[in-house]
N, C-alpha and C positions, 0 to 999 in steps of 0.2 A: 414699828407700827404694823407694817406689813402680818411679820409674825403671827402679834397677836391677834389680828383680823381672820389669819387663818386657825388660829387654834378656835375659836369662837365660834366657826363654822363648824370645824371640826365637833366641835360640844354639840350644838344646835343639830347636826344631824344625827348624831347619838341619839341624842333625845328624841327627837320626832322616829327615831325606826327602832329608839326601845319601848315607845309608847302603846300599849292595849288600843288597837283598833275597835270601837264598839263600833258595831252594823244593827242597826234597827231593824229591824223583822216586824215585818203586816202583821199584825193581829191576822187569826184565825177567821174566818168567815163566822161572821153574829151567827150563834144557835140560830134556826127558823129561818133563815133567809132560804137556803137549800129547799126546802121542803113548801113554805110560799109558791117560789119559783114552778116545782113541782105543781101545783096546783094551778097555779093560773094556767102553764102549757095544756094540763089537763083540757082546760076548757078551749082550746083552737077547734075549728072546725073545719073539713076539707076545705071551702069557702076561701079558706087565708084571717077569717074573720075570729073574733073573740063573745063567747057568750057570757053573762051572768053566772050559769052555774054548767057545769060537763054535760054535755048533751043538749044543752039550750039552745034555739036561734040567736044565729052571732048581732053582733049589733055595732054601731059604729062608736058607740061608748069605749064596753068596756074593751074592745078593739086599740083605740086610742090610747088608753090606758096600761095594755099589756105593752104595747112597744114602748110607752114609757120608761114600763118598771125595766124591762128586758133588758132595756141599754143601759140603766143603769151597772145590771148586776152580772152585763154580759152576757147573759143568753139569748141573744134575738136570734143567733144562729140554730136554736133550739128549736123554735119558732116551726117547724117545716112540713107540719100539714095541709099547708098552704101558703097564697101569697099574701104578707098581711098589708101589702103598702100597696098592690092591686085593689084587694080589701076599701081599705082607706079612699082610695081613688073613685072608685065605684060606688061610694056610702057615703057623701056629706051629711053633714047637720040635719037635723031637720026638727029640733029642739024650739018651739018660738016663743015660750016661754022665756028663756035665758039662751037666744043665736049666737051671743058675741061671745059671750063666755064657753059653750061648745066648740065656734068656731077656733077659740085660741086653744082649746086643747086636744082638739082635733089638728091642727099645726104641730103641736108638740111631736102628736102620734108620729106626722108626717117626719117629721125630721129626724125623729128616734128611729123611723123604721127607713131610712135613709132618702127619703125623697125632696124633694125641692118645693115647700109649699106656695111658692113663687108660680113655679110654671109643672102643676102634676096632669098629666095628660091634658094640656090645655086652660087648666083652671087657676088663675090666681088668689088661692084662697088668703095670702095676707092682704091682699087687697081690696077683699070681701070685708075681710076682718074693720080695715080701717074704716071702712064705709056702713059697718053695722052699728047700731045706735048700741050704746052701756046701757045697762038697764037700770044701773041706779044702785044697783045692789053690791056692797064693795067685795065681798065673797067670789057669788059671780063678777063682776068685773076685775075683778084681779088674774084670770084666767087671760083675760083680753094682754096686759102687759107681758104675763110668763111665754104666751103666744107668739108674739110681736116679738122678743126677745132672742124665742128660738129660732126665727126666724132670722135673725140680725138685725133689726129692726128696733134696736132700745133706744136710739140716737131720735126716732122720729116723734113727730110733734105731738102723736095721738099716747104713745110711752111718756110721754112729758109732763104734758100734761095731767095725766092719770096721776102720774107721781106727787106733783104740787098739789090736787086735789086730796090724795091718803097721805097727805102729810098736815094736808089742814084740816082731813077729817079725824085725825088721832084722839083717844080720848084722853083725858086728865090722871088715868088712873095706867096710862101706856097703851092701851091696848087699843083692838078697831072691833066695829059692832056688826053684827050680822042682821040689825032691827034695831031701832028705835030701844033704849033700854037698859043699855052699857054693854060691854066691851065681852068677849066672847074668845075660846081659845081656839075656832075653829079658823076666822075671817083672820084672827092675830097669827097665827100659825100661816095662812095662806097669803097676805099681805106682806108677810117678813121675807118670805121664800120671792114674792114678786120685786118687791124695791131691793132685794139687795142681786138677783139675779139682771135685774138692769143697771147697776151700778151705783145704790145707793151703798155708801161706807157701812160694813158691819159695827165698826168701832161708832160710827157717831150718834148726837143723840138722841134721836126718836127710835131708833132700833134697840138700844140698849136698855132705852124705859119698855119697849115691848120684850125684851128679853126678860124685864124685872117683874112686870109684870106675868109671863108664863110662869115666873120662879115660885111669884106670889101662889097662884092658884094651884099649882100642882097637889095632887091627893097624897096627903101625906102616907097613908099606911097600908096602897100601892104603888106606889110611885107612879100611875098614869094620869090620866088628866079627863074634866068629866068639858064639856062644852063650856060651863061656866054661868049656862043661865038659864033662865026657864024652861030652855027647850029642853034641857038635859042638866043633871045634874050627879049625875053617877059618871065614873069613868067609863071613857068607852073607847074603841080602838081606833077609827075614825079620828076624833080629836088630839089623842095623842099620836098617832101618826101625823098628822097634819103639826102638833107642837115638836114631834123627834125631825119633824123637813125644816123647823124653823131653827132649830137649836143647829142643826149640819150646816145653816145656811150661815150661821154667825161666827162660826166657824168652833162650836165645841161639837163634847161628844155625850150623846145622850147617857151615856150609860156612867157620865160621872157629876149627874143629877141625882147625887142620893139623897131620899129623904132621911129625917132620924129613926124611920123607920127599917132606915137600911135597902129600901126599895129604889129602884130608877126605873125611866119609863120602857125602857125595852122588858124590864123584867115583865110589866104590867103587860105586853104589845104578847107576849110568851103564853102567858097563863089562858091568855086567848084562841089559841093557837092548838089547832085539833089534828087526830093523828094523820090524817090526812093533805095537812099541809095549809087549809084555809083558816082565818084569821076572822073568827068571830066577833059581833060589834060589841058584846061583854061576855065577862069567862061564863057566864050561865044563863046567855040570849044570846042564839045567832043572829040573829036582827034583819034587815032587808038590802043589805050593801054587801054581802060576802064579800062578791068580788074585788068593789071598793079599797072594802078595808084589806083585804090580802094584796093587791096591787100598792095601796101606801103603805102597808106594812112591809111589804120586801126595800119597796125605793128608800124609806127613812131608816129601816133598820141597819141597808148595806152603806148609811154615811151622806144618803144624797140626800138631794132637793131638786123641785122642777125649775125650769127645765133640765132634765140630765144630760140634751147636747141642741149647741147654738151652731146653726151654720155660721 
């Protein structure tokens, strides 16, 4: 018995060290991410601060926004015409239209660009957070959870809540509404990135009906995606980056969304995409969000979704 235990072994290791090791190799960095990247550093200002367009007054937006993208795709080190988490520190919200939803992604900023939005020079900005009123609007408030989130803060009652509430407010057709009037792929796109970044299951089923739902609408003969409803009905970069953060978030890969047109949406996020690196809101309208849409167009096309890091 002995013996043959050992000839067995004998076999078995043969086999395992004559076996072809495959090693899986990263994909190449998506076309356009590079060059994004590029563009958004463009716009830092000694400051530490981030403008709309290169040379603009910085602001605490798109400020927020560039540490976002940065951390995802690795460059915050880039970053170094100034301080941007000083920046951040110096510049809260001051949005009263939509506070809470500022305030959560102004958080994000904070933690992408490594600070503590707990305790930043004295301010407890999640604590603001908890204590500023939703606005009602699931778009904006979904900001408030990805916030709260990156913060560490998904376990608390006000993420809880929010979640029970976008789960009862789903519509019939998967998706969530940005207005009265049916379901829209921008809030759908920004709602999938918040519940599953707090812990909702990507496999289960209200995600998966919003996932069928993106599937539904996508522009077949460019593979992008237009808003979905009266506001907009042409594809635009905007929307489909907000649908390429939801598709990352579920854990596929945008780029094996073909239409039968043979189109996927990064191709569409590309065609937008000028030599200079910024990321127009259609391939033949720059629109009024440059920045915007080049800041979600690097984060969704290098794989992520927000938040890109949770303390």
């Amino acid at each position: 018995m002995r013996s043959l235990i050992s000839g067995l072994c004998v076999i078995l290791l043969f086999i395992l060290f004559s076996m072809t090791v495959t090693v899986v190799q990263a994909d190449a960095d998506t076309p356009g991410v590079a060059q994004a990247v590029e563009y958004l550093l463009s716009c830092q200002n000694p400051d530490g601060g981030f403008a709309n367009t290169p040379g603009g007054e910085s602001n605490y937006a798109p400020t927020a926004q560039a540490a976002i993208a940065l951390a995802q795709t690795g460059d915050l080190d880039r970053a170094t015409k100034g301080d941007m988490l000083a920046y951040l520190s110096a510049h809260p919200p001051t949005d009263t239209s939509n506070y809470a939803g500022s305030l959560g992604r102004h958080i994000m900023g904070i933690v992408a660009a490594g600070g503590d939005p707990h305790d930043l020079d004295g301010t407890d900005y999640v604590q603001m957070l908890k204590d500023a009123e939703p606005s009602g609007q699931l778009f904006a408030d979904s900001l408030i959870i990805i916030g709260l989130t990156a913060a560490g803060e998904s376990d608390s009652q006000e993420v809880q809540d929010l979640i029970a509430l976008y789960l009862q407010k789903q519509g019939t057709d998967g998706g969530w509404s940005w207005s009265p009037g049916g379901s829209d792929v921008d809030t759908t796109g920004m709602v999938v990135s918040a519940l599953i970044s707090a812990g909702v299951d990507p496999g289960s089923e209200p995600i998966q009906r919003a996932s069928d739902y993106l599937r539904g609408i996508q522009d077949d003969s460019t593979g992008g995606f237009s808003m979905g409803n009266a506001m907009s009905s042409s594809p635009n970069t905007n929307s489909c980056g907000l649908a390429i953060m939801a598709i990352n978030a579920v854990g596929q890969n945008a780029s094996d969304w073909v239409t039968s047109s043979g189109k996927n949406p990064i191709d569409f996020m590309l065609t937008c995409q000028q030599d200079n690196g910024v990321i127009w809101w259609m391939p033949d309208s720059e629109g009024g969000m440059l920045f915007e849409c080049t800041a979600y167009g690097a984060l969704a096309m290098d794989g992520g979704f927000m938040p890109t890091i949770i303390l």
